[in-house]
DRENDO-1510 file (C-alpha; in Angstrom, 1 decimal, always signed):
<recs>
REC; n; res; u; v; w
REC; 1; UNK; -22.2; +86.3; +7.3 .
REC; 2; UNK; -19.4; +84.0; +7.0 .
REC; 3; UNK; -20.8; +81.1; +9.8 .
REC; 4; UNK; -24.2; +81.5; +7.8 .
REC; 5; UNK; -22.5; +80.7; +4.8 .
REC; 6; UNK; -20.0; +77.6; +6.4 .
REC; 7; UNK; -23.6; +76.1; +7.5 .
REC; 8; UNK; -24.8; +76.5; +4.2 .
REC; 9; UNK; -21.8; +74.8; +2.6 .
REC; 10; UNK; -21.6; +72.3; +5.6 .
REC; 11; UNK; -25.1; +71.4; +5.2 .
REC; 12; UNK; -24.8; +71.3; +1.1 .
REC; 13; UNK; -21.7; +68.5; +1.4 .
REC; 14; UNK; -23.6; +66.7; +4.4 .
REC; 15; UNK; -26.8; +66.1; +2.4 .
REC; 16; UNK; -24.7; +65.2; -0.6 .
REC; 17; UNK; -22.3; +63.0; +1.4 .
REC; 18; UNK; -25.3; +60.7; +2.3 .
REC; 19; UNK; -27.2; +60.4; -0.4 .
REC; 20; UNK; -23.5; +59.2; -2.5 .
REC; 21; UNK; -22.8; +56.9; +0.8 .
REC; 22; UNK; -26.0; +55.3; +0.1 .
REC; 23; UNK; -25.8; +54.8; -3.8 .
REC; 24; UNK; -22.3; +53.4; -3.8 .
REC; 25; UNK; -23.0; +50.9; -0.9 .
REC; 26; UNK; -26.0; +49.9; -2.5 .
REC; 27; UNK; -23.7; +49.3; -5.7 .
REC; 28; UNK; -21.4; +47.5; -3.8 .
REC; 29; UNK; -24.0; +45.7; -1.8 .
REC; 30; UNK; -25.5; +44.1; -4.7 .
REC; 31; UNK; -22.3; +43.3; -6.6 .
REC; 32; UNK; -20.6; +41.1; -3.7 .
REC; 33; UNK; -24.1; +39.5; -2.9 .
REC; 34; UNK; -23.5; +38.0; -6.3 .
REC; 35; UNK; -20.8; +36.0; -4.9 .
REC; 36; UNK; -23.4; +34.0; -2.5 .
REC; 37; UNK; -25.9; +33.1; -5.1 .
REC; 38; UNK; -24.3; +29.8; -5.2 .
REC; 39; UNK; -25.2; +29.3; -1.4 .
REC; 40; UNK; -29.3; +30.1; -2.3 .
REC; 41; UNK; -28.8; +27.6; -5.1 .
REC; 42; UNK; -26.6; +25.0; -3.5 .
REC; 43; UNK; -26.8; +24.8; -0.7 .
REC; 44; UNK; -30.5; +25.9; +0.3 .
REC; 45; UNK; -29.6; +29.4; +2.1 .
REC; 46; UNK; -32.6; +30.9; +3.3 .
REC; 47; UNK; -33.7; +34.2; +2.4 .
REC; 48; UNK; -32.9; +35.7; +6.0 .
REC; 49; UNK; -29.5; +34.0; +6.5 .
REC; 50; UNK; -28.5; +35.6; +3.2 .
REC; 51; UNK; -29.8; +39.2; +4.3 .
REC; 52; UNK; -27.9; +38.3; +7.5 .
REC; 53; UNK; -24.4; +37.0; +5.8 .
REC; 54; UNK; -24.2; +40.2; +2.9 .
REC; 55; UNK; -25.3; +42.5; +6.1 .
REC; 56; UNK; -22.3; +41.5; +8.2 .
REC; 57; UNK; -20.2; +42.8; +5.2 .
REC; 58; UNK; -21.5; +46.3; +5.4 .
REC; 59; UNK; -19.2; +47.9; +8.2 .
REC; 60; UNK; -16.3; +46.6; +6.2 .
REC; 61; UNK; -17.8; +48.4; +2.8 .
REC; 62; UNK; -18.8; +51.8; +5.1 .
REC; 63; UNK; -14.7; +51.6; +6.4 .
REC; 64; UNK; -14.1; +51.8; +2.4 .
REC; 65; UNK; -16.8; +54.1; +0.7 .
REC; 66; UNK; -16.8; +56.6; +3.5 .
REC; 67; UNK; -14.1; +58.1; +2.4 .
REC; 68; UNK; -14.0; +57.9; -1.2 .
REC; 69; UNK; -17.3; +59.5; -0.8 .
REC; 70; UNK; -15.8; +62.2; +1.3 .
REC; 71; UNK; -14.3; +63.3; -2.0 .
REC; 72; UNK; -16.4; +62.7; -4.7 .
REC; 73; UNK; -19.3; +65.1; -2.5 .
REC; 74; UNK; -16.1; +67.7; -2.2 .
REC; 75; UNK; -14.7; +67.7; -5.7 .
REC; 76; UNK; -18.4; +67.6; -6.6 .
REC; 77; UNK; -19.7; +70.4; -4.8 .
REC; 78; UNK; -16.8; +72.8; -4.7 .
REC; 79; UNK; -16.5; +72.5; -8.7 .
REC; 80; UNK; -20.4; +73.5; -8.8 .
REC; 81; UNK; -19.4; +76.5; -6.5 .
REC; 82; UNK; -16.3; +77.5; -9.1 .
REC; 83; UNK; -18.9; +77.2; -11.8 .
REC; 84; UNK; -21.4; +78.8; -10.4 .
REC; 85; UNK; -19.1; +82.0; -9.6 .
REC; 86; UNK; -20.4; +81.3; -6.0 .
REC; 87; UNK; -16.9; +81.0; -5.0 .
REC; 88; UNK; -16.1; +84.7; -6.2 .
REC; 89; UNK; -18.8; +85.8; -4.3 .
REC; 90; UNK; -17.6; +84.0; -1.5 .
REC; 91; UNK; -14.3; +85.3; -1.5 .
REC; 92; UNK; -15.7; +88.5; -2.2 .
REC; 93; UNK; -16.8; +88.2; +1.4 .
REC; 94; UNK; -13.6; +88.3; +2.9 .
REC; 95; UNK; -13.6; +84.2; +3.3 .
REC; 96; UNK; -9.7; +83.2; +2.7 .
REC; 97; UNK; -9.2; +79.3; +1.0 .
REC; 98; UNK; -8.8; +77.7; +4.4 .
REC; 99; UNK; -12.2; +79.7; +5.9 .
REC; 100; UNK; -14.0; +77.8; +2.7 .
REC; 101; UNK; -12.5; +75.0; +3.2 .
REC; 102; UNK; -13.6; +74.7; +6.6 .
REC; 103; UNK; -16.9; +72.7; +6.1 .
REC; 104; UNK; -15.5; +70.0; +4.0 .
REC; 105; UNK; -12.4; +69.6; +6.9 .
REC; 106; UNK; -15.1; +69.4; +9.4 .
REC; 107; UNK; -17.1; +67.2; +7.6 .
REC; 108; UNK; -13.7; +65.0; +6.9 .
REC; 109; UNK; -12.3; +64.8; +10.8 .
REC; 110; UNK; -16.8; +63.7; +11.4 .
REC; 111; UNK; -15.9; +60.8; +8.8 .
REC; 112; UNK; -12.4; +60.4; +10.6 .
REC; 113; UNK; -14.4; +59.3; +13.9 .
REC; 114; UNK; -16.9; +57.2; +12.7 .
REC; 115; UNK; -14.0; +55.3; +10.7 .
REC; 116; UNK; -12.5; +54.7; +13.9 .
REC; 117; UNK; -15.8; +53.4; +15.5 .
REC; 118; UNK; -16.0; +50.7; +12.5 .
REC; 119; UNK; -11.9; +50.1; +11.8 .
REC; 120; UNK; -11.4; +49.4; +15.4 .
REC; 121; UNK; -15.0; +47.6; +17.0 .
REC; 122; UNK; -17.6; +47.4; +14.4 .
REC; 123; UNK; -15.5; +45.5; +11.2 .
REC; 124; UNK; -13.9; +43.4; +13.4 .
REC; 125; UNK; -16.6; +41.9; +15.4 .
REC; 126; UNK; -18.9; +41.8; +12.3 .
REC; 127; UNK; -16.4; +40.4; +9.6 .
REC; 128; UNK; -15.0; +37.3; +12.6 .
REC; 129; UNK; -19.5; +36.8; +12.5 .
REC; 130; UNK; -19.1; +36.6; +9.2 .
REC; 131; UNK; -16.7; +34.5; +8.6 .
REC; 132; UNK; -18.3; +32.3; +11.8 .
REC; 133; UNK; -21.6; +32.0; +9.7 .
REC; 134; UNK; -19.5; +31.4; +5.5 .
REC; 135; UNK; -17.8; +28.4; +7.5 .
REC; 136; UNK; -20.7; +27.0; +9.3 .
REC; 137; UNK; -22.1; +27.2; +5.8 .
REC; 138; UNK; -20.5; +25.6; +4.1 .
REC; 139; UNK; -19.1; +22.8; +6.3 .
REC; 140; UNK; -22.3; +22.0; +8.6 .
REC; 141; UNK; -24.1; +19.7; +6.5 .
REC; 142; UNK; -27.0; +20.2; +8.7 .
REC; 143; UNK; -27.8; +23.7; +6.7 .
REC; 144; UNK; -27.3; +21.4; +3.3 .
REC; 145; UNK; -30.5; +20.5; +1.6 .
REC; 146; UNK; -29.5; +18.0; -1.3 .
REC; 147; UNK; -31.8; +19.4; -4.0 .
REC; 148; UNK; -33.8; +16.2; -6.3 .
REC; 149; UNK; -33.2; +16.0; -9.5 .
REC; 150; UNK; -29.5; +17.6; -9.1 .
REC; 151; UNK; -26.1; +17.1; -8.8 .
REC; 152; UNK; -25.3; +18.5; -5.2 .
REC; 153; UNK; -21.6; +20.1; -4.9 .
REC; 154; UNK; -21.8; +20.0; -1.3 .
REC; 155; UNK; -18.0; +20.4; -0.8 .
REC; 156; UNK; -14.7; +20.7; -2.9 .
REC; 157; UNK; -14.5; +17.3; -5.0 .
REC; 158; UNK; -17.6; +15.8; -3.5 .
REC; 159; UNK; -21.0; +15.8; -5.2 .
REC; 160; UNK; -24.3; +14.2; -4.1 .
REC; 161; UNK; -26.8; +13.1; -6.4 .
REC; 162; UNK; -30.3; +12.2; -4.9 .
REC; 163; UNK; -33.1; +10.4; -7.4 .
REC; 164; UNK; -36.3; +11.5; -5.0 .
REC; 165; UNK; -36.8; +12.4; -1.2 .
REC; 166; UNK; -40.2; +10.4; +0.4 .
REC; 167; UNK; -42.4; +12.1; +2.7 .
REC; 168; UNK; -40.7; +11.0; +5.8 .
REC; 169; UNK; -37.0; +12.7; +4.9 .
REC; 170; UNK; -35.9; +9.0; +3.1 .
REC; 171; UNK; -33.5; +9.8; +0.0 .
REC; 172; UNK; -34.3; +7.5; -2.9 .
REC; 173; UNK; -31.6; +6.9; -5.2 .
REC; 174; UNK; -28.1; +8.1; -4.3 .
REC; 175; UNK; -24.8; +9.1; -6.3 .
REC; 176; UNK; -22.1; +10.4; -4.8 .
REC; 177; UNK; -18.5; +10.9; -5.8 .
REC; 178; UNK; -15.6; +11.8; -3.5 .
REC; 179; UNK; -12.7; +12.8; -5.9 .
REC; 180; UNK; -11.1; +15.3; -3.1 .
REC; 181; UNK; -8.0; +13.2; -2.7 .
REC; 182; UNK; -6.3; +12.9; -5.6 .
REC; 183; UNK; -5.8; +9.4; -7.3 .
REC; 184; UNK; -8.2; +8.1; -4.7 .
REC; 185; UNK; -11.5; +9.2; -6.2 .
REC; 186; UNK; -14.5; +6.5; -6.0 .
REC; 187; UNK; -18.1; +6.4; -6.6 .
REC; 188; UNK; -20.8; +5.5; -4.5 .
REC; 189; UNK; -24.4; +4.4; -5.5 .
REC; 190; UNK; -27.3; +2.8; -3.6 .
REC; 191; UNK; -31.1; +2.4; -3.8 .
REC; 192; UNK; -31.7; +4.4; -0.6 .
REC; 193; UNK; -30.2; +6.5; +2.3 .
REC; 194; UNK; -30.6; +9.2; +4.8 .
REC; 195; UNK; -29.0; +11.6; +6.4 .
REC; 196; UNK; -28.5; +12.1; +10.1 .
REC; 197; UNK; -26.2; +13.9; +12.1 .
REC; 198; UNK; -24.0; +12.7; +14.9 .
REC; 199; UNK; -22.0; +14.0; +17.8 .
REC; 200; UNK; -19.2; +14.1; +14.5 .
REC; 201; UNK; -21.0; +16.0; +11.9 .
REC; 202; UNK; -23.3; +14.9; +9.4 .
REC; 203; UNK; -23.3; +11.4; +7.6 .
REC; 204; UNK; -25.2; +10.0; +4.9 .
REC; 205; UNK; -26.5; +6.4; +5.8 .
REC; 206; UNK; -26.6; +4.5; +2.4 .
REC; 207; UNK; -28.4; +1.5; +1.5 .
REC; 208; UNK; -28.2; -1.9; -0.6 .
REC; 209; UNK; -25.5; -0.3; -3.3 .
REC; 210; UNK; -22.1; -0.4; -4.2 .
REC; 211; UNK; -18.5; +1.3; -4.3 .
REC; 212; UNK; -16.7; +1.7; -7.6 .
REC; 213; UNK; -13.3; +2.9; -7.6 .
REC; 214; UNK; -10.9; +2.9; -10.7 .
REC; 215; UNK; -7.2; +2.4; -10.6 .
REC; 216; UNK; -4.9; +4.4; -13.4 .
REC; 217; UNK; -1.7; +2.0; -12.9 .
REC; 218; UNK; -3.4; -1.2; -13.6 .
REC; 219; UNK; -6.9; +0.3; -15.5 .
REC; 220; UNK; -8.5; -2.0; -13.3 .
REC; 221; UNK; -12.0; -1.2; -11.9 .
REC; 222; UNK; -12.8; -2.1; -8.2 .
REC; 223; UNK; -16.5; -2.4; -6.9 .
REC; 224; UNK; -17.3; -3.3; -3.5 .
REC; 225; UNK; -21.4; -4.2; -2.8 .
REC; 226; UNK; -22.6; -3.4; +0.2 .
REC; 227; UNK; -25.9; -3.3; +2.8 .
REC; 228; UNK; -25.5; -0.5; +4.9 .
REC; 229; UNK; -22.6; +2.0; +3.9 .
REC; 230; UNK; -22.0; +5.2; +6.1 .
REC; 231; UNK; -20.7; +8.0; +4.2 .
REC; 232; UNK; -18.6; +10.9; +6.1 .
REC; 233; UNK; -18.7; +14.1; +4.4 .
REC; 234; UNK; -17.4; +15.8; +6.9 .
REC; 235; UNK; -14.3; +14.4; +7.1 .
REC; 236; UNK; -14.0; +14.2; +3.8 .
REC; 237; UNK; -14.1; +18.1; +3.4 .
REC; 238; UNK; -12.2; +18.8; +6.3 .
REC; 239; UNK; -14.6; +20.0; +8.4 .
REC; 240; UNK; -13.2; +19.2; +11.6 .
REC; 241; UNK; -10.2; +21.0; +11.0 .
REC; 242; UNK; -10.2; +24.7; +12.8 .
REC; 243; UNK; -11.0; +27.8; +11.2 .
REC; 244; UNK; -7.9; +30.2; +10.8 .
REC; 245; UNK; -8.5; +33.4; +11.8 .
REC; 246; UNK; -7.6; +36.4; +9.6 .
REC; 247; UNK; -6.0; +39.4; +11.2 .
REC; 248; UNK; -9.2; +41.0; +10.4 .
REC; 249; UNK; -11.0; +39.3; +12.7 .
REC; 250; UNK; -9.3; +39.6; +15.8 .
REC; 251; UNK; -10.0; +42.5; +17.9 .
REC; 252; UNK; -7.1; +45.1; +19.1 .
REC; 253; UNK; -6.2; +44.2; +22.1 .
REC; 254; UNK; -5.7; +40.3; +20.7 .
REC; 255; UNK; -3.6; +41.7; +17.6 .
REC; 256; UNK; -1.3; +43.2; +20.3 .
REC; 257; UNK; -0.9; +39.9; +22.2 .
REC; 258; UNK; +0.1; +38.1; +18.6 .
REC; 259; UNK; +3.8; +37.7; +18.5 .
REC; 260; UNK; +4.2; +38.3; +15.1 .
REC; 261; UNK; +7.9; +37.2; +15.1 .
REC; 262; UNK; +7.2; +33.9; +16.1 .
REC; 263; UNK; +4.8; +32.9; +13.8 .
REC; 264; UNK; +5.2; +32.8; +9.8 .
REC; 265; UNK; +3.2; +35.9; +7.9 .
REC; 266; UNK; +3.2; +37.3; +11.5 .
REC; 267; UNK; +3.9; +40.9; +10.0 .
REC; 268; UNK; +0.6; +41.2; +8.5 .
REC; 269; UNK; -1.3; +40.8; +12.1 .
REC; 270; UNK; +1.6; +44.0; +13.2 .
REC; 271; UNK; +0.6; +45.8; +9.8 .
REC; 272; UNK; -3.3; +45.4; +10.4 .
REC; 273; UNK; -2.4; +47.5; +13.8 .
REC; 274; UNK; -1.3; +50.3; +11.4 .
REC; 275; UNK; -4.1; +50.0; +9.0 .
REC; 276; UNK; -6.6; +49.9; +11.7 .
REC; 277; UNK; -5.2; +53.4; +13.0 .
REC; 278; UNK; -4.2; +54.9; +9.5 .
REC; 279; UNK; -7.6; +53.7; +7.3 .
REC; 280; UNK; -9.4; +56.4; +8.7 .
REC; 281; UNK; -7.4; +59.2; +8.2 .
REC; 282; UNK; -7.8; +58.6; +4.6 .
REC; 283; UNK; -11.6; +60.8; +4.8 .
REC; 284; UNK; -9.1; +63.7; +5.8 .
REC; 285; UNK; -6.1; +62.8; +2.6 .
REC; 286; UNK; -9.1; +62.5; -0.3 .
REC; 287; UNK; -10.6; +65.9; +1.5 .
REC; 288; UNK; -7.4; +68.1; +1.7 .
REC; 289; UNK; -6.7; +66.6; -2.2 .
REC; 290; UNK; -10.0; +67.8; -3.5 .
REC; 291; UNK; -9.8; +70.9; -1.6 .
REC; 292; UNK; -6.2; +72.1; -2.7 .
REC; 293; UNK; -6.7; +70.6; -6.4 .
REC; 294; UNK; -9.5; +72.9; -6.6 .
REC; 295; UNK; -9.0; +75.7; -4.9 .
REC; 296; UNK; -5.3; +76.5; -5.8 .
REC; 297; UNK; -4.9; +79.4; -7.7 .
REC; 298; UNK; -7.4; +81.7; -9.6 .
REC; 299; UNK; -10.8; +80.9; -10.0 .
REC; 300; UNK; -11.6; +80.8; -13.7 .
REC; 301; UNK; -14.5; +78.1; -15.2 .
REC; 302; UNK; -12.4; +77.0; -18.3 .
REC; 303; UNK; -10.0; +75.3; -16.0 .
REC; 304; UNK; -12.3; +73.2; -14.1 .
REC; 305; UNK; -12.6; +70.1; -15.4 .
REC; 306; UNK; -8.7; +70.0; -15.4 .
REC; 307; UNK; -8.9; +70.3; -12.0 .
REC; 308; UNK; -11.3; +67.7; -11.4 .
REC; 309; UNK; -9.0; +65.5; -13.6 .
REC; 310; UNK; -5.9; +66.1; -11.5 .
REC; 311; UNK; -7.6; +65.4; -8.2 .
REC; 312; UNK; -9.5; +62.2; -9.7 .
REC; 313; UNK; -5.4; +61.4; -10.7 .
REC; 314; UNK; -4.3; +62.2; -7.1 .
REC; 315; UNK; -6.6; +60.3; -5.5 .
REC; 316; UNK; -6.1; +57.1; -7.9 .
REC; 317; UNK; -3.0; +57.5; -6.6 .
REC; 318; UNK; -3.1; +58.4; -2.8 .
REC; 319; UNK; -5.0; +55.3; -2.4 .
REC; 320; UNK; -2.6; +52.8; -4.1 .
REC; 321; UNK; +0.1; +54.9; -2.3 .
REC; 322; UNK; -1.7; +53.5; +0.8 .
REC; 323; UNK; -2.4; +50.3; +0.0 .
REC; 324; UNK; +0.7; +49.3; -1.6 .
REC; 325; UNK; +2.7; +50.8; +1.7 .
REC; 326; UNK; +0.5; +48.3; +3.9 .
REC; 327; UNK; +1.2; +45.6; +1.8 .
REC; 328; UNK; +4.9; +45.6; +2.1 .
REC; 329; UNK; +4.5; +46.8; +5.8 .
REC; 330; UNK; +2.8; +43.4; +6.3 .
REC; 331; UNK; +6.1; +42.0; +4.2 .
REC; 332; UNK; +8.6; +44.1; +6.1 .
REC; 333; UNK; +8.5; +46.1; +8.9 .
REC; 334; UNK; +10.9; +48.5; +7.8 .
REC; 335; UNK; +8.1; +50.1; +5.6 .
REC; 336; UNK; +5.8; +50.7; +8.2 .
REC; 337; UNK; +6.6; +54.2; +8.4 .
REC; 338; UNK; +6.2; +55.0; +4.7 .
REC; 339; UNK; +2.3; +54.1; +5.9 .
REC; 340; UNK; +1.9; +57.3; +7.7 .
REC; 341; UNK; +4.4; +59.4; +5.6 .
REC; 342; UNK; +1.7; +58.7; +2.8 .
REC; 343; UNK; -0.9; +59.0; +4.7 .
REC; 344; UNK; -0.3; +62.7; +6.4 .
REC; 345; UNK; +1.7; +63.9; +3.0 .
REC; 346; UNK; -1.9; +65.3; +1.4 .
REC; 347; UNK; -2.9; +66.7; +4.5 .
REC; 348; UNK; +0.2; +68.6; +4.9 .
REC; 349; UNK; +0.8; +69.4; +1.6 .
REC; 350; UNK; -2.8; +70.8; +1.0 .
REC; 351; UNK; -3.0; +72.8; +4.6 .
REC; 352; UNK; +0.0; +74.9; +2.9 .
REC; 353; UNK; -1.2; +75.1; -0.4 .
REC; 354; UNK; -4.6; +76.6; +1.1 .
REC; 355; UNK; -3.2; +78.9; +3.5 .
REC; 356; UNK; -1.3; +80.8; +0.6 .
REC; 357; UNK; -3.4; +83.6; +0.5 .
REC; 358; UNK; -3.5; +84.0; +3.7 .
REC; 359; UNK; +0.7; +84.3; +3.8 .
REC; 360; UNK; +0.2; +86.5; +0.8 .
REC; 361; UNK; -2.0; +88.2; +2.1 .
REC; 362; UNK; +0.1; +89.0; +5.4 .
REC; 363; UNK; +3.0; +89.8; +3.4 .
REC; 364; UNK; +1.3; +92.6; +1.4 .
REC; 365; UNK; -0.3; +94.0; +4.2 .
REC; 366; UNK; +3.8; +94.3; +5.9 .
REC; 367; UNK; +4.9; +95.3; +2.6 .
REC; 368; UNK; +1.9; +98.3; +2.5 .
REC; 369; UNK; +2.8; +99.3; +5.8 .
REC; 370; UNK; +6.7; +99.8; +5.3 .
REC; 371; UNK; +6.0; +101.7; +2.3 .
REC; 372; UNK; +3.6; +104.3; +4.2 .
REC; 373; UNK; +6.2; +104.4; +6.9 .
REC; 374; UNK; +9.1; +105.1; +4.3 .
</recs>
């Protein structure tokens, strides 16, 4: 009776578990996609390069959602058992708090193995592709299509203006401003161009036209005429210079070969260790929080929306608790271990808050039998 009716609850919190994994990384999916509209417009991203660049982002919002999910489905459907009375029932049964708990820990520690499948192989390989492809982007010129009819930011402080493009690739009427160094900005404008790409990166081959530059100390204009002018973008926007990587990126085993003392910000490389192992542990903190919030105490239906509150508040909390302590683990390493003391607390905490009745229950039973012995 009581495994049919763990399956049953198991079953009830997996179904709901997906279906709320699935909304909220849709959600998500859409709101950061916003962020690469600029790329379609821009910069010509095709349809399947942006499918590919927001996909690459998913294990990173799955590490996230999983287990914020992992609690809204347990607050969610343990309130509807309180309500329900289903949970008097239940304990009618002879199931203690920990025995109906059961199916939302197991379902947790399930959530606490696939985190450790994305936190330590999936996000890393997929967010260094991602970054790969955002940089290759934005700085290969190739992937550029200078729009007609448009001012073209193609980089930070440059932007290309193109009249017309003939039939054979030939851009007709150019304007292009480079005002990325500061007090050194100058115009560029000729009749025709093209643009080809070299061992170097990507140029723009300009025409019969002219340089204009202006100088603020003498409010003098300068303009230089020209027959064949070649203009380097990609020097001009740094392209050349190499990516960084972010700790994020790097795999395990080369965030243990980083020696973080030698190198400045080094401690967040040593704190993304700790993340990496502590992030999904978090599925197991939001469960045991739901589950002790509300399952502590009597059941009674006028008090469950307080309950709800106070683990919606707990949570809020837990996870600032976490993030903050990783922040100023990546500061100072002297807070590292406040990561895990957050971490575990909940668990901890809520394993003793749900195994009351089973003390209580133990202690009247040894209570009972003295009294028939005295």
């Amino acid at each position: 009776m009581i495994n049919r009716i763990s399956s049953y609850v198991f079953l009830q919190i997996a179904v709901g578990l997906i279906m709320v994994t699935v909304a909220v990384t849709c959600i998500v999916w859409l709101s950061q996609s916003l962020r690469f509209i600029e790329m379609i417009v821009n910069r010509g991203l095709s349809v399947t390069s942006f499918v590919a660049l927001t996909g690459l982002m998913m294990p990173n919002f799955l590490n996230i959602i999983l287990p914020i999910a992992v609690f809204i489905v347990t607050v969610f459907f343990y309130h509807k058992l309180i309500m329900d009375r289903e949970m008097v029932i239940m304990r009618a049964a002879g199931m203690s708090s920990l025995a109906l708990a059961k199916p939302a820990i197991t379902m947790a520690l399930f959530i606490v193995a696939i985190g450790y499948v994305l936190s330590i192989f999936l996000v890393p390989a997929s967010y260094n592709k991602f970054r790969e492809m955002q940089w290759d982007i934005r700085y290969n010129f190739s992937n550029i299509l200078l729009r007609e009819g448009a001012f073209n930011e193609v980089a930070k402080g440059i932007t290309v203006y193109v009249r017309d493009r003939s039939p054979d690739g030939q851009l007709l009427g150019i304007l292009a401003h480079d005002g990325r160094v500061k007090g050194e900005e100058y115009t560029l404008m000729a009749e025709s161009g093209a643009m080809v790409k070299t061992e170097d990166g990507a140029r723009v081959i300009m025409l019969n036209g002219s340089r204009q530059s202006f100088d603020k100390n003498t409010n003098q204009l300068s303009m230089l005429h020209f027959d064949r002018y070649l203009f380097d973008m990609d020097r001009a926007s740094n392209a050349d210079a190499a990516r960084f990587r972010e700790p994020r990126e790097l795999t395990m085993s080369e965030l243990f070969d980083v020696d973080a003392k030698s190198i400045r910000g080094g401690g967040k490389f040593t704190a993304e260790i700790h993340r990496r192992i502590i992030i999904p542990w978090a599925a197991m903190g939001f469960s045991f929080i739901a589950l002790a919030s509300l399952m502590s105490g009597n059941f009674t239906r006028r008090g469950g929306s307080k309950r709800v509150l106070l683990a919606v508040a707990m949570a809020g909390i837990y996870q600032s608790a976490i993030l903050t302590s990783i922040s100023f683990a990546g500061k100072q390493s002297s807070f590292t271990p406040f990561i895990y003391i957050v971490t575990f607390a909940p668990m901890i905490i809520g394993m003793i808050v749900l195994s009351a009745d089973i003390i209580k229950s133990k202690n009247n039973r040894h209570i009972a039998a003295n009294s028939a012995q005295g």
